[in-house]
C-alpha positions as CSV (number, residue, x, y, z in Angstrom):
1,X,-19.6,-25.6,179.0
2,X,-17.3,-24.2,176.4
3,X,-16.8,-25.3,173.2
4,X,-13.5,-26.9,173.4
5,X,-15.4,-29.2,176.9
6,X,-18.4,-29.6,173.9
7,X,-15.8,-31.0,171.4
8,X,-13.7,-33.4,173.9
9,X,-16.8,-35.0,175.2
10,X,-17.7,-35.8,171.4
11,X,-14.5,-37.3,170.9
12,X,-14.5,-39.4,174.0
13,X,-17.6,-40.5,172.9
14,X,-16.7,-42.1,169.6
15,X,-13.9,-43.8,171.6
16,X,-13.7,-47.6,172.7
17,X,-15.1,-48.4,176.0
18,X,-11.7,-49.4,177.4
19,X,-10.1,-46.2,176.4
20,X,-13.1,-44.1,177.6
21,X,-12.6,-45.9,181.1
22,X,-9.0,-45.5,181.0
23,X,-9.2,-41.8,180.3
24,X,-12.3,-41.3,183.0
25,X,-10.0,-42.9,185.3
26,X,-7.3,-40.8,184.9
27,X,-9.1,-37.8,184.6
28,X,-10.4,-38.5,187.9
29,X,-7.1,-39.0,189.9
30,X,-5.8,-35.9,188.6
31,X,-9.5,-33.9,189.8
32,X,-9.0,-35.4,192.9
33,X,-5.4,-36.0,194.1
34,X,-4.6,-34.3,197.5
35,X,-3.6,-30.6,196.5
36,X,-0.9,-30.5,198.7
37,X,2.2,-33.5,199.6
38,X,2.2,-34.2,203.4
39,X,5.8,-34.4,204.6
40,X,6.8,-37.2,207.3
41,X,6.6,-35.1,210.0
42,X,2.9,-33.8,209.2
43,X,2.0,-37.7,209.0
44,X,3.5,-37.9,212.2
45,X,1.6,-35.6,213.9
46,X,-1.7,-37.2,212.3
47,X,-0.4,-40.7,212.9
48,X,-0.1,-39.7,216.9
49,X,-3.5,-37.7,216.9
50,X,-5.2,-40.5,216.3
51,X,-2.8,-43.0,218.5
52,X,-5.2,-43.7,221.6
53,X,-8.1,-44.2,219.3
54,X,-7.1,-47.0,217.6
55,X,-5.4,-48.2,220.9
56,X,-8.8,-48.4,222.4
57,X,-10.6,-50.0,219.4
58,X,-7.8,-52.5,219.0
59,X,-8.1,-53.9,222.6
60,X,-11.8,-53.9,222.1
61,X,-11.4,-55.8,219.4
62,X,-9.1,-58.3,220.9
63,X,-12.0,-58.7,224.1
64,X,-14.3,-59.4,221.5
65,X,-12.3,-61.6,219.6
66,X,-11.5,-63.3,223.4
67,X,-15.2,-63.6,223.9
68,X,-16.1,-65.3,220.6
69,X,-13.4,-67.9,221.4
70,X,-14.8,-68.5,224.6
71,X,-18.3,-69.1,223.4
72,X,-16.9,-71.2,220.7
73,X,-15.0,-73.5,222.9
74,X,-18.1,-73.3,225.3
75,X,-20.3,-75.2,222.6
């Protein structure tokens, strides 16, 4: 770690909690942010890759929810 890293983790130190988790926070959605923008048509193409799959699961989801309706009104 260099010197300067050495010196800026001292300092964050000696700050207030709050303003240590404000700064971690931020620190971390700058380390992590996507590196590059998606444009609308690249979430398109994503958005429709994954279409049938989340047709599928939603209509098993709905059978399921069908089924726990029936069992409730059965009891």
């Amino acid at each position: 770690m260099s010197t300067i890293g050495k010196e800026l983790l001292k300092s964050f130190d000696l700050l207030p909690q709050q303003e240590r988790y404000q700064i971690a926070s931020e620190i971390m959605r700058r380390a992590f942010a996507p590196a590059t923008d998606l444009d609308d048509a690249q979430l398109a193409v994503v958005y429709a890759e994954f279409a049938e799959t989340d047709r599928v699961l939603a209509e098993a989801g709905i059978d399921d929810y069908d089924r726990g309706l029936l069992y409730e009104d059965a009891e």
